[in-house]
C-alpha positions as CSV (number, residue, x, y, z in Angstrom):
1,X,52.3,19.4,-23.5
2,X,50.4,16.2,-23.6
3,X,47.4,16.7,-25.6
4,X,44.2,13.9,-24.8
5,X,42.3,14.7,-28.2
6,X,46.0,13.2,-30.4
7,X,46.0,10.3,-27.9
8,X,43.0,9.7,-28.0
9,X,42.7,9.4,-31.8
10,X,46.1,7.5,-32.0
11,X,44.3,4.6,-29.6
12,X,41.5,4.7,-31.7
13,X,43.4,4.1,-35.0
14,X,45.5,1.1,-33.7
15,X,42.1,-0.5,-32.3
16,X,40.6,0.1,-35.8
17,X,43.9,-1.3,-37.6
18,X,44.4,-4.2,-35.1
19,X,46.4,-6.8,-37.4
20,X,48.6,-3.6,-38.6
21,X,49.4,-2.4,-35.4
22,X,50.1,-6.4,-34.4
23,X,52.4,-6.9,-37.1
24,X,54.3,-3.6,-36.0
25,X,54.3,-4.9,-32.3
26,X,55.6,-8.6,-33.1
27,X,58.3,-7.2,-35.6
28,X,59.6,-5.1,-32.9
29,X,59.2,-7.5,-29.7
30,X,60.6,-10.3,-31.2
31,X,63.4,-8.4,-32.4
32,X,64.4,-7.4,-28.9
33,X,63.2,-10.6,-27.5
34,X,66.3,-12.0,-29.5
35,X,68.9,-9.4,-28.6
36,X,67.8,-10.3,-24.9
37,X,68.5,-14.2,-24.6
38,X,71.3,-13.5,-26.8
39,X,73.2,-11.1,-24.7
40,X,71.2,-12.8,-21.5
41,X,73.3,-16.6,-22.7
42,X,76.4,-14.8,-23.7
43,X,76.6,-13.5,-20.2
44,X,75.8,-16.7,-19.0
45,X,79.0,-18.2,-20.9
46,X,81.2,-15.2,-19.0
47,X,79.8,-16.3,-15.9
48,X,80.8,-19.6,-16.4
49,X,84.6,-18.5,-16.5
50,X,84.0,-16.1,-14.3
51,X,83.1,-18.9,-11.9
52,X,85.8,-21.0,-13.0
53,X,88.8,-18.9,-11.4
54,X,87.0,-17.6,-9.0
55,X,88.3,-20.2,-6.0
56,X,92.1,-18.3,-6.5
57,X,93.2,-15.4,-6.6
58,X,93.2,-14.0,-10.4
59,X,97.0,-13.4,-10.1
60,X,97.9,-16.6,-8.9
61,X,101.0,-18.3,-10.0
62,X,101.4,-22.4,-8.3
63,X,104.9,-24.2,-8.9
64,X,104.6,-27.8,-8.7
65,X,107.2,-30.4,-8.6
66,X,107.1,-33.5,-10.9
67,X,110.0,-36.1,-11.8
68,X,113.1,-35.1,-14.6
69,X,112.4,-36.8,-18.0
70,X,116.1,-36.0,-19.0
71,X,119.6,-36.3,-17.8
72,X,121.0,-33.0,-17.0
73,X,124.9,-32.4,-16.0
74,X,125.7,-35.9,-15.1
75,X,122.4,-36.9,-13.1
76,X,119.7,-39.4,-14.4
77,X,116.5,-39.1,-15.3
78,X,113.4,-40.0,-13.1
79,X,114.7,-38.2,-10.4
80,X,112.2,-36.1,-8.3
81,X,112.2,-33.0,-7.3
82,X,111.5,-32.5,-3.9
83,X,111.0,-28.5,-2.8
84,X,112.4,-27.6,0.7
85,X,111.9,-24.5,2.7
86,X,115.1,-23.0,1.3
87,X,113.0,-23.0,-1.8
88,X,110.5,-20.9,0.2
89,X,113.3,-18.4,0.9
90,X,114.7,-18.6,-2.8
91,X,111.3,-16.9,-4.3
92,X,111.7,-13.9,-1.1
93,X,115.6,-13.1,-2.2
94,X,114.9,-13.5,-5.8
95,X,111.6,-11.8,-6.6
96,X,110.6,-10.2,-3.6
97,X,109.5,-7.1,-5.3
98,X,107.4,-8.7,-7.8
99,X,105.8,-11.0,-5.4
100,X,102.5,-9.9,-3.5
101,X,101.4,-13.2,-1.5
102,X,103.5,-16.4,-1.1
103,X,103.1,-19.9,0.6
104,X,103.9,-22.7,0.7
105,X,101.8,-25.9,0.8
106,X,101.9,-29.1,2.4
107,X,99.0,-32.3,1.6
108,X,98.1,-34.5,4.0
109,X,94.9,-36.9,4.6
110,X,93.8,-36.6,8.2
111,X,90.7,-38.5,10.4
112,X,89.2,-35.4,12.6
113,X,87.3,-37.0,15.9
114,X,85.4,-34.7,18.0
115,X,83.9,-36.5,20.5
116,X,81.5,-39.3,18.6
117,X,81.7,-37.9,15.5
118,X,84.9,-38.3,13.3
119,X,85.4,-38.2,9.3
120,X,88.0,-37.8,6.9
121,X,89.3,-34.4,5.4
122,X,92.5,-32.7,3.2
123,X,94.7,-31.6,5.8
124,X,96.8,-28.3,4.0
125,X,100.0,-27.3,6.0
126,X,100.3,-23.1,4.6
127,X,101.9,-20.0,5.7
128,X,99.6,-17.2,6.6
129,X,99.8,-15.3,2.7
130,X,97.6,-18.8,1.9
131,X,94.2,-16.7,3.0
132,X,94.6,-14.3,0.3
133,X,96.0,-17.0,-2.4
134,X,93.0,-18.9,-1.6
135,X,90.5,-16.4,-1.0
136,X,89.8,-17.8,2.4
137,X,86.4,-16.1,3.8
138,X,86.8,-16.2,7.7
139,X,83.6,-17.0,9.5
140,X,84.4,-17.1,12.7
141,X,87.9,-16.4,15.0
142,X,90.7,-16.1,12.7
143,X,92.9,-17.3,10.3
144,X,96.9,-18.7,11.0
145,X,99.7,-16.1,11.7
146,X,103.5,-15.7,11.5
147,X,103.0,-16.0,15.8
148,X,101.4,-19.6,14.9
149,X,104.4,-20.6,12.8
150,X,106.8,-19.3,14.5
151,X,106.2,-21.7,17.8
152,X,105.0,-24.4,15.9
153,X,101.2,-24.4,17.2
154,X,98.9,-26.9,17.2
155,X,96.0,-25.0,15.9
156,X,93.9,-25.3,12.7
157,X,91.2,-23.4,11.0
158,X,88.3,-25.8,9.6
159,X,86.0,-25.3,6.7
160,X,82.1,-24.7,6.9
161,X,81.4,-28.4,6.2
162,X,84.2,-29.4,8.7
163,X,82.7,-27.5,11.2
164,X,78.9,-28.8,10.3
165,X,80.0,-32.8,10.2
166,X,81.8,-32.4,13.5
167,X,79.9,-29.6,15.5
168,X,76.6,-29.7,14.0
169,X,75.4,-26.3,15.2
170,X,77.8,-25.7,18.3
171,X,80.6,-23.6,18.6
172,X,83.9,-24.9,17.6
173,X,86.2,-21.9,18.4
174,X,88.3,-23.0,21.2
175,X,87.4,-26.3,20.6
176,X,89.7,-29.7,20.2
177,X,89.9,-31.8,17.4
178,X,92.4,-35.1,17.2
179,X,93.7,-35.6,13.8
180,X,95.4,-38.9,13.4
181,X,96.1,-38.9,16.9
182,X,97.0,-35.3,17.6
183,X,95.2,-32.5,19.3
184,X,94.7,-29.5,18.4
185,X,92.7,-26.1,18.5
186,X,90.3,-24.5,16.3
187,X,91.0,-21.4,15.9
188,X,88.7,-20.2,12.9
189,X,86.4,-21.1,10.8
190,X,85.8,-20.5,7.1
191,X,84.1,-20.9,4.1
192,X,85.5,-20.7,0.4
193,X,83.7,-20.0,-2.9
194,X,85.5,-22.5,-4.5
195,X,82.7,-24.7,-3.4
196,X,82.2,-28.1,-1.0
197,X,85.5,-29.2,-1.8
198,X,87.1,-26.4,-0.4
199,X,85.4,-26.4,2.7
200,X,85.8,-29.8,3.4
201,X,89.8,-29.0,4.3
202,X,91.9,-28.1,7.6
203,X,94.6,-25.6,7.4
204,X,97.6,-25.7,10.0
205,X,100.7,-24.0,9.8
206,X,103.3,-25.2,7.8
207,X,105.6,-25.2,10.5
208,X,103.8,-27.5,12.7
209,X,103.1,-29.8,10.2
210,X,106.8,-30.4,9.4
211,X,107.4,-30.9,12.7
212,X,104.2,-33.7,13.5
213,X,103.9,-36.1,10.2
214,X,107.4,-35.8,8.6
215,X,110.1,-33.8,11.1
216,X,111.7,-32.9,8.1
217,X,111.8,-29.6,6.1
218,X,109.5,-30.4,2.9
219,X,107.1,-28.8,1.4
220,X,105.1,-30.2,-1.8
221,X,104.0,-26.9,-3.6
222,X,105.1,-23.0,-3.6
223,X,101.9,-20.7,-4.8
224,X,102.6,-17.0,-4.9
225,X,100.6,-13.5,-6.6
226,X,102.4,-11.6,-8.6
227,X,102.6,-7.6,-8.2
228,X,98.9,-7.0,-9.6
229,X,100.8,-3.8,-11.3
230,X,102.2,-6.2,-13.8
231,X,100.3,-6.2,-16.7
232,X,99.4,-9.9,-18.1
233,X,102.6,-10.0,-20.8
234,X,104.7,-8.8,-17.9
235,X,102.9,-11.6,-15.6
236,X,103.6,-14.2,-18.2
237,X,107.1,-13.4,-18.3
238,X,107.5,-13.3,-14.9
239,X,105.9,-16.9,-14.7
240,X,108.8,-17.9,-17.3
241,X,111.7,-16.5,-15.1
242,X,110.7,-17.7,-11.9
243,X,110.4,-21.9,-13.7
244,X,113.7,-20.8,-15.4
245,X,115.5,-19.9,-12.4
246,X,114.6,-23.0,-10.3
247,X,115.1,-25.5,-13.2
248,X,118.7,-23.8,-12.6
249,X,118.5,-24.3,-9.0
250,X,117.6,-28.0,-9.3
251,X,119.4,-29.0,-12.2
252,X,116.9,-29.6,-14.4
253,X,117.6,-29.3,-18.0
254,X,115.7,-26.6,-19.7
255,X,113.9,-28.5,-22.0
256,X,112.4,-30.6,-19.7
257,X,109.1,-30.1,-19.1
258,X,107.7,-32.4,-16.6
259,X,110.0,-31.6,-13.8
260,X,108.7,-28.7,-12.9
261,X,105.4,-27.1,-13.8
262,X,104.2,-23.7,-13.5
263,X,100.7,-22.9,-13.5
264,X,100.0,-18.8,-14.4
265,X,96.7,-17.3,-13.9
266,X,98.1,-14.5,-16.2
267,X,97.7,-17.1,-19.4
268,X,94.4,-18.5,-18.7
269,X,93.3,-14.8,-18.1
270,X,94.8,-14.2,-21.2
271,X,93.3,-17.0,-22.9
272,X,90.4,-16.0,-21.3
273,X,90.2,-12.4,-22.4
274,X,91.1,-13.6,-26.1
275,X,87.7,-15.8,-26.1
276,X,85.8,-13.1,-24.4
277,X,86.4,-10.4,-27.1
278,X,85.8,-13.0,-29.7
279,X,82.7,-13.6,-28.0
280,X,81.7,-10.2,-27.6
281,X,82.6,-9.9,-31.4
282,X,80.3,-12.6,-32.4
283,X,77.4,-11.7,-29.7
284,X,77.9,-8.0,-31.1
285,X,77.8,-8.9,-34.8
286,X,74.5,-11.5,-34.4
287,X,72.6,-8.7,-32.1
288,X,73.5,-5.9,-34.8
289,X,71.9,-8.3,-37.2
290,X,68.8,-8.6,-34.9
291,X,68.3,-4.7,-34.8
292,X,68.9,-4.1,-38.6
293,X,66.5,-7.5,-38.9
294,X,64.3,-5.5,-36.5
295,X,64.6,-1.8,-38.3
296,X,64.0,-3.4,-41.7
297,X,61.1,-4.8,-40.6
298,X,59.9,-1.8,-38.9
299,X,60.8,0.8,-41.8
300,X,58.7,-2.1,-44.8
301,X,55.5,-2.0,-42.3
302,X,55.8,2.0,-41.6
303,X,56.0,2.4,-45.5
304,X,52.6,0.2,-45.9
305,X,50.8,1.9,-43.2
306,X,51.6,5.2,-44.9
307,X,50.7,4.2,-48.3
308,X,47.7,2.9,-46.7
309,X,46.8,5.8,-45.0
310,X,46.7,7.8,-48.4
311,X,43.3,8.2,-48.8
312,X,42.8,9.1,-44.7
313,X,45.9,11.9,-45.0
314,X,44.1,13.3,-48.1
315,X,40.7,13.9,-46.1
316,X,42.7,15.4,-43.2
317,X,44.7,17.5,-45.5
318,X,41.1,18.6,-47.2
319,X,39.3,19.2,-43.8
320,X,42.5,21.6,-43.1
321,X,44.8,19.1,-41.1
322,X,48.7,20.9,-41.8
323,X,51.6,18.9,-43.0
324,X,53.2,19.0,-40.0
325,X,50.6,17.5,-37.4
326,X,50.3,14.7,-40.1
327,X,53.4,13.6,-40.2
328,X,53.7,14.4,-36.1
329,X,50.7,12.1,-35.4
330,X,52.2,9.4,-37.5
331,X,55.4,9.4,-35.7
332,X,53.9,9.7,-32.3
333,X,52.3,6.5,-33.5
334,X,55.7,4.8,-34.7
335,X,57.1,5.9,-31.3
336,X,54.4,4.6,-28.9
337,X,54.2,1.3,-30.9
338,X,57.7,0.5,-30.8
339,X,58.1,1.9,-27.1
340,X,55.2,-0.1,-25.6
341,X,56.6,-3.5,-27.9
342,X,60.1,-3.7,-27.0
343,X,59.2,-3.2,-23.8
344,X,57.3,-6.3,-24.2
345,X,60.1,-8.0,-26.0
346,X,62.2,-7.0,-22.9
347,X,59.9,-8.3,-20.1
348,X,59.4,-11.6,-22.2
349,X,63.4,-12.3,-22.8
350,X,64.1,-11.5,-18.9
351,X,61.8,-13.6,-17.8
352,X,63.0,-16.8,-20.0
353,X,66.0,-16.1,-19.4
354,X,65.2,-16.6,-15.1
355,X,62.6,-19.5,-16.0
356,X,65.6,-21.5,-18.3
357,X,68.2,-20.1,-16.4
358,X,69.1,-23.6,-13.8
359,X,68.7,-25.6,-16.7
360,X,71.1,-24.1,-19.0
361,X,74.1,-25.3,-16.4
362,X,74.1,-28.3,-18.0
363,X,75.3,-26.4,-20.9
364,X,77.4,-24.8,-19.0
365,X,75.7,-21.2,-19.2
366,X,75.3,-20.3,-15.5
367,X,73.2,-17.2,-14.6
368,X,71.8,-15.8,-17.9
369,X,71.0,-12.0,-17.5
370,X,71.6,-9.5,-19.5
371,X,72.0,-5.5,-18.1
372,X,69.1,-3.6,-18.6
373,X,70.7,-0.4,-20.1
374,X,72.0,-3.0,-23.2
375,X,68.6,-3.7,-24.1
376,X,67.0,-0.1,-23.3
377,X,70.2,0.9,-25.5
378,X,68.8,-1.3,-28.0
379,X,65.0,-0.4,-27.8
380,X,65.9,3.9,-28.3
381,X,67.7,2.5,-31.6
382,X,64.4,0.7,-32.2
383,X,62.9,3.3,-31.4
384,X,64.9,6.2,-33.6
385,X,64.7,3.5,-36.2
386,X,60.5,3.5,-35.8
387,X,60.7,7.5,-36.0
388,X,62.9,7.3,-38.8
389,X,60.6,4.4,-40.8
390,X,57.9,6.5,-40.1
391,X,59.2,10.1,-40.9
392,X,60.3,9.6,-44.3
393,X,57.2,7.7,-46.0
394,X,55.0,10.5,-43.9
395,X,56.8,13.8,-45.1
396,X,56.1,12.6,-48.4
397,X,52.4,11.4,-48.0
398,X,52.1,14.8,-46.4
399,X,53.6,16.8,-48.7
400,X,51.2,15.2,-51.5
401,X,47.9,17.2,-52.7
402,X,45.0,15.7,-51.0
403,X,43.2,15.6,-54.5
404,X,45.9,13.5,-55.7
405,X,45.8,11.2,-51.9
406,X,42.0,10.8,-52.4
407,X,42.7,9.0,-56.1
408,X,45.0,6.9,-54.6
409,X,44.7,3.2,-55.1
């Protein structure tokens, strides 16, 4: 039951003992200040990685060509491997269970005109699996399908920036755009969290880009996601067989390793993971510190209050005040102190973490926050640690005879 006489004589002992009840405040606030921009820029550092994979898919494996650096079974080094669509096919027969997306990719440069305006963009020749590899974001219309491959089509989807250099704010759905001399039809539009780059490019099928710039069967990259029910050793191991199995296909002597390069997103997440726990280790470690830091300083300044306080207890005790309300009003003190300072600590740490937050990108820290049950997590142990400080040196001032308290120096 809240009781307005105890309130009212706690308020009126902190504004009598202002530098006291100051020193408590700071102690505390600063404390959780701390644990807030520490937590607040070691979530900015996740974020960053976060943001780093987060234009492909996180179970993304690309196979790149490159040229042979040794002579394998009677041919010469410096030759270069050139994938084919049979190559395409090769991943389907082979690991067609553990594969969840494929495509291949073709790179072309390409001047768009619409009308009076042209520019110049990435042309990427894909199969239809490339949305999800790619985490294409369809704006408008829709993206290339087996249909569009199948007959060769002359029809691209454009990126947000293609679409605002060449259209401004018209519709481009239906649309025709030349590239190098060709016409074809937008069918989509989309935009790509991988940032300006990404939707600066034009995606056609595969097909039809075999067909138009080279009539020939070539392809310059395969990317593919692997079953996301492979855990990350199984991934990486998975990455290994499939570079294994086409250095055998291409004759490329196993220790070579320029030929053919495999890129596994299970590694970097792996990699990744490793520094996050490491991170979370040291972050964990430094913000315990804080709170001992924090409880240490709490439990010396409960200890002076208390002491003194002696003479004050030993009147209350003598004007019939029990044990047990001294040692509750003392607490309820501890407790509203802390309570009302690391909420302060808190309110001051969110907000410089918002006000520092752009300019910590340089660092490359990107959006500092921290989750608000962390640091109400942190301010109960504060505040359990307060009760505590204050419990102990107040059951034994109260358990003192006030004779004994009013002698007290």
């Amino acid at each position: 039951m809240f009781d307005l006489d105890r309130w009212q004589e706690i308020f009126q002992t902190l504004s009598k003992n202002k530098l006291r009840t100051l020193l408590s405040g700071f102690t505390i606030a600063f404390a959780i200040l701390l644990f807030t921009l520490l937590f607040g820029i070691g979530n900015g550092l996740k974020h960053t990685f976060e943001k780093s994979f987060n234009d492909d898919a996180n179970n993304a494996i690309f196979i790149r060509t490159g040229q042979t650096t040794k002579p394998y079974k009677g041919l010469q080094s410096g030759r270069k491997i050139q994938f084919k669509n049979d190559d395409y096919k090769f991943i389907v027969d082979e690991f067609g269970n553990k594969v969840q997306f494929l495509s291949a990719r073709i790179y072309n440069n390409v001047q768009a005109i619409y009308k009076n305006e042209q520019n110049n963009y990435s042309l990427r020749a894909v199969h239809p699996d490339h949305q999800f590899l790619e985490k294409t974001i369809i704006d408008e219309g829709r993206y290339l399908n087996m249909f569009d491959l199948k007959n060769k089509s002359k029809v691209i989807v454009i990126g947000r920036l293609v679409k605002e250099d060449l259209f401004g704010g018209r519709i481009a759905l239906g649309k025709s755009i030349s590239l190098n001399g060709v016409t074809y039809k937008v069918i989509g539009t989309f935009s790509d969290e991988g940032g300006d780059n990404e939707e600066r490019i034009i995606y056609m099928p595969i097909t039809t880009a075999q067909s138009i710039y080279g009539n020939n069967d070539y392809i310059d990259q395969l990317n593919l996601t692997y079953n996301p029910t492979l855990n990350l050793e199984q991934a990486i191991s998975f990455g290994n067989l499939i570079l294994a199995r086409f250095k055998e296909k291409h004759d490329i002597d196993p220790r070579d390793q320029a030929a053919l390069r495999v890129s596994n997103m299970a590694e970097a997440n792996k990699s990744v993971n490793q520094f996050m726990m490491v991170l979370n280790i040291i972050i964990l470690f430094i913000g315990i510190g804080t709170l001992v830091a924090g409880i240490i300083g709490i439990s010396n300044i409960m200890v002076y209050i208390v002491k003194e306080r002696s003479k004050e207890i030993g009147i209350r005790k003598a004007l019939g005040a029990t044990p047990k309300s001294i040692v509750g009003m003392i607490m309820l003190e501890s407790i509203f102190v802390t309570a009302v300072a690391g909420y302060v600590g808190l309110l001051i740490g969110v907000f410089t973490l918002k006000a520092i937050g752009d300019s910590l990108e340089t660092y490359f820290i990107i959006n500092p926050s921290v989750e608000t049950y962390v640091v109400v997590g942190a301010t109960i142990i504060l505040i359990i640690a307060g009760t505590i400080a204050g419990y102990i040196p107040a059951k034994r001032a109260a358990s003192i005879k006030p004779i004994v308290a009013l002698n007290d120096e």
